[in-house]
C-alpha positions as CSV (number, residue, x, y, z in Angstrom):
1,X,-170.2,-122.7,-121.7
2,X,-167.2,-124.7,-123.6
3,X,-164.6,-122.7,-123.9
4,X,-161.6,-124.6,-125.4
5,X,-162.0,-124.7,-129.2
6,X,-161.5,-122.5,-131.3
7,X,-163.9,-122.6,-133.7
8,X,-167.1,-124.2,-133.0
9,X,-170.8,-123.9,-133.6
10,X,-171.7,-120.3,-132.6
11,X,-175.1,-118.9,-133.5
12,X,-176.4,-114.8,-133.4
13,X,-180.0,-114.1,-132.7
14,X,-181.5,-111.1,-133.7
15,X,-183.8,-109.1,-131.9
16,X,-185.0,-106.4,-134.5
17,X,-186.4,-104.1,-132.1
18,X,-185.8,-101.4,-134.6
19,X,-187.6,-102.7,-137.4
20,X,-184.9,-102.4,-140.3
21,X,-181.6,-101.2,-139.2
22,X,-180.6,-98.6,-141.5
23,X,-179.8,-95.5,-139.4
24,X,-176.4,-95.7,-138.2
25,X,-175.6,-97.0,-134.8
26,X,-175.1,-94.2,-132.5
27,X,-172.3,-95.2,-131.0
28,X,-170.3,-95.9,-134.2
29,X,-171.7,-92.7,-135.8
30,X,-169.5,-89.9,-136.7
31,X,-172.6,-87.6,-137.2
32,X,-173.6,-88.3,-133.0
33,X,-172.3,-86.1,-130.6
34,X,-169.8,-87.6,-128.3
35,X,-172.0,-86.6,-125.4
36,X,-175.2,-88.2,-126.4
37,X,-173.6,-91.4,-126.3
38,X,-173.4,-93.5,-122.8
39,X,-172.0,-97.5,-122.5
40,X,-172.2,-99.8,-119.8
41,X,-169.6,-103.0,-120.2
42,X,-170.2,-106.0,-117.6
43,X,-167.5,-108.9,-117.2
44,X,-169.4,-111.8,-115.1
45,X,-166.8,-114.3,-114.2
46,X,-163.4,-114.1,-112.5
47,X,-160.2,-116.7,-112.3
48,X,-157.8,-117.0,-114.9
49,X,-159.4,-119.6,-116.3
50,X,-162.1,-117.2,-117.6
51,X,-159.3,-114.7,-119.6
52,X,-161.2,-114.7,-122.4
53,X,-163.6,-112.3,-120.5
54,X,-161.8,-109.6,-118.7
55,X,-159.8,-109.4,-122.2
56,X,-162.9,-108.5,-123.9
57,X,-164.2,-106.6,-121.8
58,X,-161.4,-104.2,-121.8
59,X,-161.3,-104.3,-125.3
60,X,-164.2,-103.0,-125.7
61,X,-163.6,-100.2,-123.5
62,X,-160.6,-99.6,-125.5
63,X,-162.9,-99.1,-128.5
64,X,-165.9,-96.8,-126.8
65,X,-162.9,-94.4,-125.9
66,X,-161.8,-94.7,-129.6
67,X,-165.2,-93.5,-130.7
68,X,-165.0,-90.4,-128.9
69,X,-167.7,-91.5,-126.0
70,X,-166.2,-89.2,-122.7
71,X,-165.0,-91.7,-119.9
72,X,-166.9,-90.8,-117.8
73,X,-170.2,-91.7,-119.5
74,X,-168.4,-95.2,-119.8
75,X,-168.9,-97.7,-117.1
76,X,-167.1,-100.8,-116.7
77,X,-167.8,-103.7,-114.1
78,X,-165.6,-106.9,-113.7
79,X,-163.7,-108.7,-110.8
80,X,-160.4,-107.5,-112.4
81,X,-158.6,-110.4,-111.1
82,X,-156.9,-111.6,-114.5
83,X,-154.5,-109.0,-115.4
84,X,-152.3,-109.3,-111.5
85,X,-152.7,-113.5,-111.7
86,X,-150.3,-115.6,-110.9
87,X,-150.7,-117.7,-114.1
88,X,-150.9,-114.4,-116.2
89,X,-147.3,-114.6,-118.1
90,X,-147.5,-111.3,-118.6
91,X,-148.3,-109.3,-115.2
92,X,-150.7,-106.3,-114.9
93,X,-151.3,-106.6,-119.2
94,X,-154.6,-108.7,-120.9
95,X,-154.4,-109.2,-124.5
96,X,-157.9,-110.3,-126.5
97,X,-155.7,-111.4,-129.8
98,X,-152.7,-113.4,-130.5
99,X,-149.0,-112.3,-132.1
100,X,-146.3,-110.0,-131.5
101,X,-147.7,-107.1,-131.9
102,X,-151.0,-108.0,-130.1
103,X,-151.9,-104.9,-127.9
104,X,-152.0,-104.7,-124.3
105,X,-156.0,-103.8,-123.9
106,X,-155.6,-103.3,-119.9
107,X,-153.5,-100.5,-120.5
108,X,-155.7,-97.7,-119.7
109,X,-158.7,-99.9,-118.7
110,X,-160.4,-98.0,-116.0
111,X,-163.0,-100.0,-113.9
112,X,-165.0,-98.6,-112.1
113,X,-166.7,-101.5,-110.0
114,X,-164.2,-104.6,-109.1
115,X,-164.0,-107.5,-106.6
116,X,-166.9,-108.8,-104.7
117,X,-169.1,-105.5,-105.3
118,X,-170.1,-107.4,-109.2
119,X,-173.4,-108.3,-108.5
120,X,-176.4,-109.2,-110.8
121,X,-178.0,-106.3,-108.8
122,X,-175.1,-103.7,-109.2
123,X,-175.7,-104.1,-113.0
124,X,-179.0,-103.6,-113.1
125,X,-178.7,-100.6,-110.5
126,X,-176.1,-99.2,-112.8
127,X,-178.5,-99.2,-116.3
128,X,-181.5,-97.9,-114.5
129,X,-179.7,-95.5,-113.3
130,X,-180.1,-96.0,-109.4
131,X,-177.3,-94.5,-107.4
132,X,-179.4,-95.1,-104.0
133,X,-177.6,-98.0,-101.6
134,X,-174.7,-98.6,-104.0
135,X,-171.7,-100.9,-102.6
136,X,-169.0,-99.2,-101.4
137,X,-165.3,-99.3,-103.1
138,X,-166.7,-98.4,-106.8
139,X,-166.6,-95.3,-108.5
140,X,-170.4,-94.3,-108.0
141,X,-171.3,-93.8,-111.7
142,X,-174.5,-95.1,-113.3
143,X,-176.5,-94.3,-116.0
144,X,-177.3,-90.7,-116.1
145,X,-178.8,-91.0,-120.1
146,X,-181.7,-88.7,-121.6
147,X,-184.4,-89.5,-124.0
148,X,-181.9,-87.6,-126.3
149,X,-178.9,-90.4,-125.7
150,X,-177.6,-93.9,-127.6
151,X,-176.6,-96.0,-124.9
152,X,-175.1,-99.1,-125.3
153,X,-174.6,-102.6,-122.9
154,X,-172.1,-105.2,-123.3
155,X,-172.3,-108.0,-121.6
156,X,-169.4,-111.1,-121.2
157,X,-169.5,-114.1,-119.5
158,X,-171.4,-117.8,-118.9
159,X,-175.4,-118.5,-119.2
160,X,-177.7,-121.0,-119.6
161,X,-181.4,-120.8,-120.5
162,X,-183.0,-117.6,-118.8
163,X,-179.9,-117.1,-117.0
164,X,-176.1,-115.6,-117.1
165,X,-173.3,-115.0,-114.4
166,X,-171.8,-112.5,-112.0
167,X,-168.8,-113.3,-110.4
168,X,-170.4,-112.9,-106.9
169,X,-174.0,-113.2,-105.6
170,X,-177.0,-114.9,-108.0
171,X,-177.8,-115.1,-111.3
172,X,-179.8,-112.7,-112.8
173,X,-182.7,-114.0,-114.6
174,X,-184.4,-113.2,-118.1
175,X,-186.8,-111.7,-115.9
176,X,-185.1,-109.2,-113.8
177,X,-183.2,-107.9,-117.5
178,X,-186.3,-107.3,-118.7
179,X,-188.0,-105.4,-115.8
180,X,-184.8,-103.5,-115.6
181,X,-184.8,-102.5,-119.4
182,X,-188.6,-101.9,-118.7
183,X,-187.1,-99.5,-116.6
184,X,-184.9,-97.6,-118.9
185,X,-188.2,-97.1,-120.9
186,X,-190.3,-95.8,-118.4
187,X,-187.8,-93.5,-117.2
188,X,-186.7,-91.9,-120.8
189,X,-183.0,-93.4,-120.8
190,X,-182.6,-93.9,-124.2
191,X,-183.2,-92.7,-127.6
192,X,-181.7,-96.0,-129.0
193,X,-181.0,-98.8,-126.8
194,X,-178.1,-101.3,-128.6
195,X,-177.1,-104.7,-126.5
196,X,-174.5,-107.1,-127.7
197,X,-174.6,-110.0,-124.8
198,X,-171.8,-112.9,-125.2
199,X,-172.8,-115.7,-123.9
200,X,-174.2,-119.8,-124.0
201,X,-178.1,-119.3,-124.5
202,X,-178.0,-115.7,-124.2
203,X,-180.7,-115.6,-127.0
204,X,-183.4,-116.9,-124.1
205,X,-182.4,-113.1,-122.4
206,X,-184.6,-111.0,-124.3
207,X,-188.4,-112.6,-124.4
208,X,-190.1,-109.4,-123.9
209,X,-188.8,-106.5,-126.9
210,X,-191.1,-105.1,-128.8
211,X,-190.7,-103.8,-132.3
212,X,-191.2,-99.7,-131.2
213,X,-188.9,-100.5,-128.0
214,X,-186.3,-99.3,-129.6
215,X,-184.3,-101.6,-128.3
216,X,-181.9,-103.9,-130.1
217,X,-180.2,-106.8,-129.2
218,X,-177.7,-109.4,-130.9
219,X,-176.7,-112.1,-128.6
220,X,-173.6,-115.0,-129.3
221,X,-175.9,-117.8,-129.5
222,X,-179.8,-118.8,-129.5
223,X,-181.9,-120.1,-126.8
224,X,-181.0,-123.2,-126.9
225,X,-176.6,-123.5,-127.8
226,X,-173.4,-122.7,-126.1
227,X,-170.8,-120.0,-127.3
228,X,-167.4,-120.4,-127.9
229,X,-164.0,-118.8,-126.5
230,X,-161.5,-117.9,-129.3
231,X,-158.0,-117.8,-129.5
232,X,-157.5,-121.1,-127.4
233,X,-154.5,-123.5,-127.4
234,X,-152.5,-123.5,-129.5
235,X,-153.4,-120.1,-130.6
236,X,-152.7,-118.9,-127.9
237,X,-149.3,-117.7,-127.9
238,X,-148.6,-114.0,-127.3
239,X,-145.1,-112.4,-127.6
240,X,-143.4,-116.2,-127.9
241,X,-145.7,-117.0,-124.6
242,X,-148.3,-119.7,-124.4
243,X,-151.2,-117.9,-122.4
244,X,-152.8,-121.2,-120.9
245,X,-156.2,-119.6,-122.0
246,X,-158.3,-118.6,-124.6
247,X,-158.2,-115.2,-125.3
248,X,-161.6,-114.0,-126.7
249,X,-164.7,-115.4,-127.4
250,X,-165.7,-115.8,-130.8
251,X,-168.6,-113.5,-131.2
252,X,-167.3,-110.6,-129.0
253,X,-163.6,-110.7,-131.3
254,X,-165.7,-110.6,-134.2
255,X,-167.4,-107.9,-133.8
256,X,-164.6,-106.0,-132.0
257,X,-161.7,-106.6,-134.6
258,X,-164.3,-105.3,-137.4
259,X,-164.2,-102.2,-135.0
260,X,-160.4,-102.1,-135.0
261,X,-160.4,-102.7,-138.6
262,X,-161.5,-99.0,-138.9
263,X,-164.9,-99.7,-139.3
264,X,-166.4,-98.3,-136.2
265,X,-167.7,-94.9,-137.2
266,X,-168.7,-95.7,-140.9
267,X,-170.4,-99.0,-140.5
268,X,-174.2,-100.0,-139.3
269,X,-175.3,-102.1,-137.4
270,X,-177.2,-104.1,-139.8
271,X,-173.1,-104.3,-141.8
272,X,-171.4,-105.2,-139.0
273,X,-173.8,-108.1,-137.9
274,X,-173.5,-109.1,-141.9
275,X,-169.9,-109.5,-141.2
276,X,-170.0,-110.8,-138.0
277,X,-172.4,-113.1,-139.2
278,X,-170.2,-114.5,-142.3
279,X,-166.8,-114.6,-139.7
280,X,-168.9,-116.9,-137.8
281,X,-168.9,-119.3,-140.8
282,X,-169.4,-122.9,-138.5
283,X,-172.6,-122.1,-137.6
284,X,-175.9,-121.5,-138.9
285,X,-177.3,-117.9,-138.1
């Protein structure tokens, strides 16, 4: 996973489990009730290093809480130990853009599993809604969606083919997401299933959807590419401040700044990957 340019070859692959998109996604729809809409948002790294991340990652909890999804039917996972680093110039604050007016996307971040408890298995316990034998130190939530409910997943962080990251424990493999989406099937979790998953060969995640699954999924780059941070040296600067790291990764900024552009209750899917698509303009989608 290279994260030090700024604008390199990046690639979405589309998993049309919906057939055509043209319903709008639930959790950007104005017309869906807040509580029929439920998000899980995993960060799988941890060190300064990985910014970039953690940034998103609160970022986009930022912008399920500006939809009007209830927080507590928003879960968020990540080692949280960015924001308090040493090398972080600005203590206890996490910024996903550059400038003087960036916002501070921490603020008000509430995480609900931190630390060593970040598993590959906490994640998939979490979406399948399996509060039996979880860790101790988080907040307890999982999944508690209907038949009736849009859920969406967010995931952040490195991969390779089959593969991406936790911060602690194993990889989780192509294999175990899909048995654990399998899951969500079989136990009625979802009306509409939405998963936007940053990271290097994150397209090789999803080899089992089917086109009634009702599942979609738009992943930073094919089977066979890296994805790319954002926001790196020497666009990095924040407030006057050099941040010594990128700050976003290119897919995940692109799809979140549309969001903050105003865009996230009036737009569909199928739009907002046309956009994200053309931002992405050095590689071929």
């Amino acid at each position: 996973y290279n994260h030090h340019s700024p604008c390199q070859r990046k690639n979405l692959l589309f998993s049309m489990a919906f057939g055509r998109v043209a319903a709008a996604f639930g959790l950007m729809a104005t017309a869906s009730a807040a509580d029929d809409r439920w998000a899980v948002i995993a960060a799988g790294s941890s060190s300064f290093w990985n910014y970039r991340h953690q940034a998103d990652a609160c970022h986009a909890y930022q912008l399920m809480i500006k939809s009007g999804i209830p927080a507590e039917q928003i879960i968020l996972m990540m080692e949280d130990d960015v924001a308090n680093a040493t090398e972080n110039p600005f203590p206890g604050k996490l910024y996903n853009k550059p400038g003087d007016d960036s916002p501070d996307v921490y603020a008000g971040c509430k995480v609900d599993y931190r630390g060593s408890i970040v598993t590959a298995d906490l994640f998939l316990k979490v979406i399948t809604g399996d509060d039996s034998n979880l860790p101790k130190g988080g907040s307890g939530k999982v999944l508690k969606s209907t038949e009736n409910d849009r859920v969406f997943l967010n995931f952040v962080d490195h991969g390779g083919v089959g593969i991406i990251a936790f911060p602690n424990g194993p990889y989780m493999h192509a294999s175990d997401l899909s048995k654990g989406l399998k899951t969500m099937q079989s136990k009625k979790m979802f009306k509409e299933l939405t998963f936007y998953m940053e990271a290097c060969e994150s397209g090789s995640m999803f080899p089992d959807l089917t086109k009634d699954g009702k599942i979609f999924a738009v992943t930073a780059a094919n089977a066979q590419e890296s994805s790319w941070g954002f926001y790196c040296s020497p666009n990095d600067i924040v407030k006057g401040k050099h941040m010594g790291s990128c700050l976003g990764d290119l897919f995940s900024i692109a799809w979140m700044e549309d969001s903050d552009a105003g865009k996230f209750s009036s737009e569909t899917v199928k739009q907002q990957v046309t956009k994200v698509t053309a931002r992405t303009n050095k590689s071929h989608v």
